[in-house]
Each structure stands twice: as structure tokens, then as C-alpha cells.
C-alpha positions in Angstrom: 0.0 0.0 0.0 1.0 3.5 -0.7 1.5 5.9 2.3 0.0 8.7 -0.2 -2.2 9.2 -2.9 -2.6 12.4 -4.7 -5.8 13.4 -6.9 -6.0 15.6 -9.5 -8.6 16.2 -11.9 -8.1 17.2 -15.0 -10.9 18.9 -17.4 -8.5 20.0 -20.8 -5.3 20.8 -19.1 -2.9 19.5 -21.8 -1.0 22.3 -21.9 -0.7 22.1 -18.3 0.3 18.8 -17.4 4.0 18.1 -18.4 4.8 20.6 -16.5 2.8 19.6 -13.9 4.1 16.6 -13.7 8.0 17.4 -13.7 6.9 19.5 -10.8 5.8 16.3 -9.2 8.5 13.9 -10.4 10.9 16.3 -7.5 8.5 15.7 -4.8 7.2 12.0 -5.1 9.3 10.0 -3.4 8.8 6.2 -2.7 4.7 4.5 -1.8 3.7 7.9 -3.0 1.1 7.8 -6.4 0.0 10.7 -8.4 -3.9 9.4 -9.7 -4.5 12.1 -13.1 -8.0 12.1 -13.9 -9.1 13.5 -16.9 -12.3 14.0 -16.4 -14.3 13.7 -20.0 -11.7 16.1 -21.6 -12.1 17.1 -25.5 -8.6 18.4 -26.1 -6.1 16.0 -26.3 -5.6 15.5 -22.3 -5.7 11.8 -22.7 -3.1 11.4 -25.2 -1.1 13.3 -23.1 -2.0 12.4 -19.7 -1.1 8.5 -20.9 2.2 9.4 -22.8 3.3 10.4 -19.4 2.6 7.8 -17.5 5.0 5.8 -19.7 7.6 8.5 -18.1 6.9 8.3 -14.7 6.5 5.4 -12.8 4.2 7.2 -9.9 1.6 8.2 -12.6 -1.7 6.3 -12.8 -4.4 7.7 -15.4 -8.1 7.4 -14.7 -9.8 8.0 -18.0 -13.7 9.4 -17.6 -15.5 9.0 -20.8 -17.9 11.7 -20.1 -17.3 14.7 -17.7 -18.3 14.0 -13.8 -18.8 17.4 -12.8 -15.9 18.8 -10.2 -16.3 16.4 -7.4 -17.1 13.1 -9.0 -13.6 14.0 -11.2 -12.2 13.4 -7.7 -14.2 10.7 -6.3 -13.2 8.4 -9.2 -9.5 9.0 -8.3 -9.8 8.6 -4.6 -11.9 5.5 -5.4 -8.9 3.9 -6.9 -6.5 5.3 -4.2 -4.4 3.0 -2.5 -2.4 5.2 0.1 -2.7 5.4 3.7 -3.4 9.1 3.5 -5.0 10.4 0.4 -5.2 14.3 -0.6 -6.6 16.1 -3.7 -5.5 19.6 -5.6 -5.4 21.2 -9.2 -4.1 20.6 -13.0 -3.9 24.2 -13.1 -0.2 25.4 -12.0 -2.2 27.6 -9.8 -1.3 25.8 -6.6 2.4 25.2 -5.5 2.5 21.0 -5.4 4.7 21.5 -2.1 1.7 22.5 -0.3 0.8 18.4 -0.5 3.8 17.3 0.9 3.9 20.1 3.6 0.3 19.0 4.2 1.5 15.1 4.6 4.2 16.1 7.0 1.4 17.7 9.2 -1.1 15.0 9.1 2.2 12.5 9.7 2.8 14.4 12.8 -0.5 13.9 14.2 -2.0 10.9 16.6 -4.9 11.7 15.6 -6.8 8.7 13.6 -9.1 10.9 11.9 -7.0 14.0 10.5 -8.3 17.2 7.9 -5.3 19.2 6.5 -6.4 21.9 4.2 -5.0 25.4 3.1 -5.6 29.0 3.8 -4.7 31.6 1.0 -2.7 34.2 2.0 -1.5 37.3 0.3 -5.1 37.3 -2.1 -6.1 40.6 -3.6 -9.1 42.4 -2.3 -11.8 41.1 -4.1 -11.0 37.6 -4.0 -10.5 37.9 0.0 -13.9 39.5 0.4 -15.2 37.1 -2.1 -13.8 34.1 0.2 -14.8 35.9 3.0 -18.1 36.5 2.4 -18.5 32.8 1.4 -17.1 31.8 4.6 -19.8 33.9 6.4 -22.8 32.4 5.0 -21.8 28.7 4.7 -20.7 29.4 8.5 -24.1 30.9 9.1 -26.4 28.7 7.1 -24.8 25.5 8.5 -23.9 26.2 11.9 -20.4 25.6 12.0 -17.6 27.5 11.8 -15.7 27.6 8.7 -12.7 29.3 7.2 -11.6 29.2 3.6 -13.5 26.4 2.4 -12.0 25.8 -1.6 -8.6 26.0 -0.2 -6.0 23.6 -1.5 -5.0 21.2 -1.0 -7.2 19.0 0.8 -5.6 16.4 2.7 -7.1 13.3 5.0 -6.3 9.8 6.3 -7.9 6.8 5.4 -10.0 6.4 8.0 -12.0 9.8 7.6 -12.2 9.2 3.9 -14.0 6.5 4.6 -16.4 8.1 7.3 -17.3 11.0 5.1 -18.1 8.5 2.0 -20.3 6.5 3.9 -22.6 9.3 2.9 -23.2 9.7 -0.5 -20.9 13.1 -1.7 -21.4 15.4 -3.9 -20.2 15.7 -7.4 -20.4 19.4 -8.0 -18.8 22.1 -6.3 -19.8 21.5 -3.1 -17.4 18.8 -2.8 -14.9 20.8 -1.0 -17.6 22.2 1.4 -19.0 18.6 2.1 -15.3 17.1 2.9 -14.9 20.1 5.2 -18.2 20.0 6.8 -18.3 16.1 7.6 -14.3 16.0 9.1 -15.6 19.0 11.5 -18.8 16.9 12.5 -16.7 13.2 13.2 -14.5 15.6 15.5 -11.4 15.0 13.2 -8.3 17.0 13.9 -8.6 19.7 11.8 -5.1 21.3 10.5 -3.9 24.5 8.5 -1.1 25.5 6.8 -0.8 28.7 4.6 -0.9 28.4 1.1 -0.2 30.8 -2.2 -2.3 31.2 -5.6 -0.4 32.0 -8.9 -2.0 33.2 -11.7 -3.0 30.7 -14.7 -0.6 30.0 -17.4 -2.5 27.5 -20.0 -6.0 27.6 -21.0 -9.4 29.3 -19.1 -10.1 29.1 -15.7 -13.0 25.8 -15.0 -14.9 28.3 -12.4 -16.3 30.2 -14.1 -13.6 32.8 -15.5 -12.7 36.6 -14.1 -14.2 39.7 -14.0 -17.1 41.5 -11.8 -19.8 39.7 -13.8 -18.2 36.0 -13.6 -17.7 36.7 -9.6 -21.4 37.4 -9.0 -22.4 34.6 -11.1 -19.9 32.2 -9.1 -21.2 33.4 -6.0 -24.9 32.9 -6.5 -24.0 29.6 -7.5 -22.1 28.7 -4.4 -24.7 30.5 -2.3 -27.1 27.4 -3.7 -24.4 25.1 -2.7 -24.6 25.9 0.4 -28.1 26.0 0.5 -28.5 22.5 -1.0 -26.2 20.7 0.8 -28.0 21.4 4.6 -30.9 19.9 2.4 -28.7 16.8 1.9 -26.0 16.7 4.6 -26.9 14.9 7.3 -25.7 17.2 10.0 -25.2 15.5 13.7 
């Protein structure tokens, strides 16, 4: 068994991933696996998703014919994950790949059976604080619980809470990141954070819904009926 597994969707990022994954190649180190999933791409993700798995011995590629939606990307990857702790981030280059392995060293440092390590953005600009921010707020509000910067990555958990949270049916939008958050605060796992940085994109369009005042609003309506949704569904204890 692998002591980590690490998921990454990918939705047409083949522009991204070889350098993605020389990134990776100087951070996985032995029983660690790297689980690409392109998720129903219609660039040529697959092609090159697979040629590099002929490179890199760490590389496995989960091939979805037809696009899952954000979260069930993931779930088929963690599905197939073999390591002891398993963790999930982006194709993008947005998010520094070190972040995983500084989040591994934390949850490796705990006692704790049931461990959360995610991220908290720092040095944002104003609007994507306040945007964060005011997400934070009402998810906090709406749900009970306190929350702080819930799409964060990466997103980092043992075994054994993986397991808990799954035993209810997740999401495959979105709200996956809110759900994963929302369930390891409710079985009382340890939760842990560790500061993380967001660079700009270098290949292709952003999957969320793009930049500018108009894309914001319309990505924060349609978080706000996450948030609402999921105290319809989540069974909250």
C-alpha cells in the first residue's frame, strides 16, 4: 500500500500537465502515487496524460469517458487510491505542489486517527478575499459551524476519515470541497492548517467560471445554492 495518494482532476489541461508533472516527479518520493484524472476532456488531455505515464513510474491515469462534474472528477481517483493518506488539488499550476507534501508532513505528525489538513490563501487581492470571506460567512451561518476558507487547497485526509465521510453519499459538484470540510468537522477530526499561495494561470481558461465583476457574482450565487443545497442533503449530527 502507498502511504500517499494524490488526486488531480483534469478537465482539458494538456497544456498544463508536463509541466505539472515534472513538478511532481521532485516531490514524489517512494509509496507515493500521483492518480490524473481526466475527467471527459475534448482536447487532447488523454493522449497526453497517458504518454506520461510511460515517463513516470508514480503516474496512474483514470480516463472518464464523459465529464463527472468537479467532485465526481475526484471521487473516481480517490476510489482507486491505494495510500494510507490520500489528498486532492489542481491541474492548473495555480497551486504550489509543495503544499501536499507540507500537508502530509502535518497529518504525519498527528495521533490523531481521523485527520483534515487543508489550506488557507494568503496574500489574495481584495476582491477575492472579500469574495472568500463573504463565502465563509454564509456557509458558516447557514450551516452552523464554523468555517474558514473552504475551496482551499489542497485538501488532505487519512484513510479512516475518507471513509467516514463517504459512507454518505458526496457530492459531485462544487460542493465537494464544502461537504469534505463540513463532515471532518462533525466526526470531530483533527482539523489542521497550513498557509498556502495562488499564482495566476498560465495555460487555458479558468474551470470556475472565469474573471471579471460579472463572472464573480455569477460564481457566488451559484455557491450561495451550494450551500443552501447541501444542509438539504447533509446529514448534519
Amino acid at each position: 500500500m502507498n502511504n500517499l495518494s494524490i488526486v488531480i482532476p483534469a478537465f482539458n489541461e494538456a497544456e498544463s500537465l508536463p509541466e505539472l508533472l515534472n513538478s511532481l516527479s521532485k516531490i514524489c518520493k517512494k509509496n507515493v502515487e500521483v492518480i490524473l484524472v481526466d475527467n471527459g476532456s475534448n482536447d487532447n488531455t488523454s493522449t497526453v496524460a497517458n504518454s506520461l505515464a510511460k515517463k513516470f513510474r508514480f503516474l496512474r491515469v483514470v480516463s472518464l469517458q464523459k465529464n463527472q462534474g468537479y467532485g465526481g472528477g475526484i471521487l473516481a481517483g480517490l476510489r482507486t487510491a491505494t495510500g494510507t493518506h490520500l489528498a486532492w488539488t489542481h491541474a492548473d499550476l495555480q497551486t504550489d505542489l509543495n503544499d501536499v507534501v507540507a500537508a502530509w508532513q502535518e497529518a504525519q505528525n498527528s495521533d490523531n486517527d481521523l485527520v483534515f489538513v487543508k489550506g488557507v490563501r494568503k496574500k489574495r487581492g481584495l476582491l477575492p478575499s472579500f469574495l472568500s470571506l463573504f463565502m465563509q460567512i454564509v456557509a458558516s451561518t447557514v450551516l452552523n459551524i464554523k468555517l474558514k476558507e473552504i475551496n482551499a487547497q489542497p485538501k488532505l485526509f487519512s484513510r479512516q476519515l475518507y471513509q467516514r465521510i463517504t459512507s454518505q453519499k458526496p457530492p459531485v459538484d462544487f460542493s465537494l470541497d464544502l461537504f469534505f470540510y463540513v463532515k471532518a468537522i462533525q466526526l470531530e477530526a483533527e482539523i489542521i492548517e497550513i498557509p498556502v499561495y495562488f499564482s495566476k494561470r498560465k495555460h487555458g481558461v479558468a474551470k470556475g467560471g472565469g474573471s471579471g465583476l460579472l463572472s464573480v457574482v455569477k460564481i457566488s450565487l451559484r455557491a450561495i445554492n451550494y450551500i443552501f443545497n447541501l444542509k438539504k442533503t447533509i446529514v448534519l449530527k
